[in-house]
N, C-alpha and C positions, 0 to 999 in steps of 0.2 A: 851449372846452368844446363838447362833441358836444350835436345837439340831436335829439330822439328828437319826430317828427312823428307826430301819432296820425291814424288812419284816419279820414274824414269818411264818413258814413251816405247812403248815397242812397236815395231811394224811387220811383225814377222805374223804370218795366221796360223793360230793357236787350236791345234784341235784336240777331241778326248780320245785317240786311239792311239796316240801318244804314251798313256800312262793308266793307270787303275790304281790312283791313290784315294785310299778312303783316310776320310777324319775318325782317327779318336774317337769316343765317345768320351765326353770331358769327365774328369774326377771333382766327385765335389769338394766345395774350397776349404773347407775342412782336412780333407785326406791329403790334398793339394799345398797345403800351408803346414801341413807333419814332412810330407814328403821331401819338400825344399829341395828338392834336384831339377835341374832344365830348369830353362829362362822362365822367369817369372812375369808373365804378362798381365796388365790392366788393363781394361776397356771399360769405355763406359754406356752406352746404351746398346739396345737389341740388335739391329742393323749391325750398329758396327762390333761387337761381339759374334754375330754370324760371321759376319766375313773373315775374321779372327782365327775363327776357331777352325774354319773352312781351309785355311793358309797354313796355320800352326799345325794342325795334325798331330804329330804324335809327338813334336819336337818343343813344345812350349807346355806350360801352366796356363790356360787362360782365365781368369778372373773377371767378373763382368762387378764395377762398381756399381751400379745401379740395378736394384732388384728389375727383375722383367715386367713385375707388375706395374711397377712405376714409371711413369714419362718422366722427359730431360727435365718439361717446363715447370713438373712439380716437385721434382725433387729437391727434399734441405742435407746437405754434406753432413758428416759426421765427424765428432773426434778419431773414431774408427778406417773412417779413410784415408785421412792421413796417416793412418798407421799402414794401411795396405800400400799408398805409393811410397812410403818409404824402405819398404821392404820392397820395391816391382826395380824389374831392370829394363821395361819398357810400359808407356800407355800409349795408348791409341783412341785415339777421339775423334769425331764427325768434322769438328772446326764450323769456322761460319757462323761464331755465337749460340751455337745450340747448348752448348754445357758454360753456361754464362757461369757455375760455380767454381768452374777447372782451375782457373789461374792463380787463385789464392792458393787453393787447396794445395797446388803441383809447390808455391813454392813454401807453403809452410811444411811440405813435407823434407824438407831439410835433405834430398835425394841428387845431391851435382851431378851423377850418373845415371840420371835417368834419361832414356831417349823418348821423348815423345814424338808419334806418328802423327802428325794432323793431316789426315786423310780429305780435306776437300785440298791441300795444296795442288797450285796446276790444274784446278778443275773449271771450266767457263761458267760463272754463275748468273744468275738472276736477279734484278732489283727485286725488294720487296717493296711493296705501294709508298709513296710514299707519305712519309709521318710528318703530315703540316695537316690536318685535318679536313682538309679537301681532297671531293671525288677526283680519281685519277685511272686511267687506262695506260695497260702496257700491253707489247706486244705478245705477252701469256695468255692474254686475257683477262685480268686482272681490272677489277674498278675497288674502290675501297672510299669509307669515309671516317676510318677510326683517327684518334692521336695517340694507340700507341700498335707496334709491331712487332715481327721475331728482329729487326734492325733492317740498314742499309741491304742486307742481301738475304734471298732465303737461304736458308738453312739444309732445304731437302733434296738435296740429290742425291742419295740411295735408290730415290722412286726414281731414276730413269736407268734402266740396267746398264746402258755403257758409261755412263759417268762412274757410276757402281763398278765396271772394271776398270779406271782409275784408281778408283778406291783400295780395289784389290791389290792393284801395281806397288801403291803405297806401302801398305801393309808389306807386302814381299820383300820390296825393297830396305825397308826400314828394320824387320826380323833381321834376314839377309846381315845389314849391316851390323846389330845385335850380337847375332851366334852365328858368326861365319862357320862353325865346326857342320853346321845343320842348313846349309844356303841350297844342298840338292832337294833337300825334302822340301824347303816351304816351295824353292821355286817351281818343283813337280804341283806339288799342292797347287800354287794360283793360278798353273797351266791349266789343269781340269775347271775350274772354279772359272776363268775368264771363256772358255769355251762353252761353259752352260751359261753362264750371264749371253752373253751374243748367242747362242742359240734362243734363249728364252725373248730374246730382244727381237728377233727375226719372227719368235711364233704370235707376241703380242701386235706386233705391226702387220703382221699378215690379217688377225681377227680385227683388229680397230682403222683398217684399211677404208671399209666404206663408211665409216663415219667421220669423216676428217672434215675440220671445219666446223664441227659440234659444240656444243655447248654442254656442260655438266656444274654439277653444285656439289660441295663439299663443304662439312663443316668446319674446319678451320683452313688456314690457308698450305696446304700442303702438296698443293697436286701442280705448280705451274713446271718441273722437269719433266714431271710425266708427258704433262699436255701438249711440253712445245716439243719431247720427242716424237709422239705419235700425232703430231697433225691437230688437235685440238684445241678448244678453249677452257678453260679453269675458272669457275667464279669462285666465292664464297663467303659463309655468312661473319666468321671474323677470325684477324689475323692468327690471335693465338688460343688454343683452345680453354683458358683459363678468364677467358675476354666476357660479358655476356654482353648480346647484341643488342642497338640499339633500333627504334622504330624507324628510322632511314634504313638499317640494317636492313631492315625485314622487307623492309618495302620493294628495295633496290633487287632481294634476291626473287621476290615475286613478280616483279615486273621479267624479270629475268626468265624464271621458269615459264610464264604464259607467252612470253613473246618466240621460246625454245621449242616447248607442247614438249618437256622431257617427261618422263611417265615418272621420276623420281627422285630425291635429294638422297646425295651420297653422305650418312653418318659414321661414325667410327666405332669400333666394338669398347671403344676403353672410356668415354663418353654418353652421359645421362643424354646431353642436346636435348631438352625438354621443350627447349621454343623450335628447333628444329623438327619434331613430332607435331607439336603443335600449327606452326607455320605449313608444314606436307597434309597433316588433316584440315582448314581453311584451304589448300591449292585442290585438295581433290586426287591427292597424289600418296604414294605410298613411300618408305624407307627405305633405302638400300644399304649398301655398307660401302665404304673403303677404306681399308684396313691403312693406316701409315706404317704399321712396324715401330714406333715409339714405346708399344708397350707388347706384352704379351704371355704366356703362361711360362712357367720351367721348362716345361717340356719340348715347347718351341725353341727356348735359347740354348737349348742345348744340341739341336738337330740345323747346322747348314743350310741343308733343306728347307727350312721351312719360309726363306726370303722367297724363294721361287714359286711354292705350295700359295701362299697369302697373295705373292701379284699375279698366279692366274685365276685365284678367286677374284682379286678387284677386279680383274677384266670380265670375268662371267659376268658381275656386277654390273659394270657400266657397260655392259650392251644390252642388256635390260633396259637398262636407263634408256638406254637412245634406242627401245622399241626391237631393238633385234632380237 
């Protein structure tokens, strides 16, 4: 039976002159899967692979089951992965029905010793609108008229950096428990790691400081940890990016933007959004980005960094948006 480690709370302030541990640069799964030495770790999408890998350092395997180029919501499992969790001595996952394929997978993989981290445990979540097909408001910001969603809660709190050092906690704790031979290195590891999340958390609240109380547009519904940590509001045009929207859709997020005067709808880089281009050309209004981190190049999933690189791009991003 898989045993799911909850994140332990620290109160102690965590800083980076503490330590100078750098990550690995990961081996690929290839040389990683000949090697077969040190804990053998699973992850399954980008975020939580970065933070992973960010933790682990030089003490784990990490293995990311989901190519980077592929999102959670469109991924189909393989015969293949169940090969991979049954050879891993830990997975680590977002939780929150974001990898809706995980649970069969984990238990066909015939692995009684495998520890799964479910990394939203312990974390305060969010409704996602809800699924009766009427328009609804929440305190994110939030209106919706779909019948279906990502479920009862979002999914995405990676985008708010301190929920993201729970995440980290998680992870630590759950290695930690894993390879105690290796408990100095991760926990150095998530020292560094939660001190740049709260620093990066400190620098994006300082920038989105006079915008508070704003309004932005996103193409699927991604953004309400962001919003309700920085003071904002979240619309968007449909819950899951695999949805296409319907003529309330459109309408609902027009009304929206003219009544906001935002100079621009937030798209995704890993998304066509062609009624989203379309809908910004009718408003008079241009594209901008914001990245979720659901998907993204190799290169990216293999650099730590680049959680931090991507959310001070979406901020450049949406102070555009809101004219700054």
């Amino acid at each position: 039976m898989s045993v799911v480690v909850p994140p332990l709370r620290r109160a102690a302030a965590l800083g980076l002159g503490a330590c100078l541990v750098a990550c690995a640069a990961p081996r690929q799964e290839e040389d990683a899967a000949q090697a077969g030495g040190g804990l053998q770790v699973v992850t399954t999408f980008l975020p939580i692979t970065l933070f992973t890998r960010a933790v682990a350092g030089e003490c784990a395997t990490v293995t990311a089951l989901i190519p980077p180029s592929i999102g959670p919501h469109d991924y189909q499992a393989s015969p293949g992965d169940g090969t991979a969790l049954s050879r891993a001595d830990v997975l680590v996952k977002n939780g929150l029905g974001m990898e809706g394929f995980l649970d069969k997978l984990v238990g066909a993989s015939e692995n009684p010793d495998l520890v799964v981290i479910d990394t939203s445990a312990g974390v305060a979540t969010l409704e996602s609108p809800a699924d009766d097909g009427q328009s609804h408001s929440h305190d994110h910001g939030h209106s919706h008229s779909h019948s279906h969603s990502h479920g009862p809660v979002n999914p995405h709190i990676w985008l708010d950096p301190l929920r993201a050092v729970q995440q980290v906690e998680a992870i630590r704790d759950g290695l930690v428990q894993a390879d105690p031979s290796c408990a100095d290195g991760y926990r150095r590891n998530a020292e560094v790691t939660i001190a740049e999340l709260r620093q990066l958390n400190d620098a994006l609240a300082e920038r989105l400081k006079p915008f508070a109380g704003k309004t932005f547009v996103a193409f699927h519904d991604v953004a309400p940890y962001f919003a309700e940590r920085y003071g904002l509001k979240a619309e968007f045009l449909v819950d899951v990016p695999e949805l296409n929207p319907s003529p309330a859709d459109l309408r609902r997020v027009a009304e929206r933007v003219q009544a906001s005067q935002l100079q621009a709808l937030l798209s995704e880089p890993q998304e066509g959004a062609r009624s989203f281009n379309t809908l910004a050309a009718d408003l008079g209004i241009r594209i901008s980005v914001f990245d979720p981190l659901e998907t993204g190049s190799e290169q990216q999933a293999r650099d730590p960094a680049s959680y931090f690189e991507v959310m001070r791009r979406n901020v450049d991003n949406l102070v555009g948006v809101f004219g700054g």
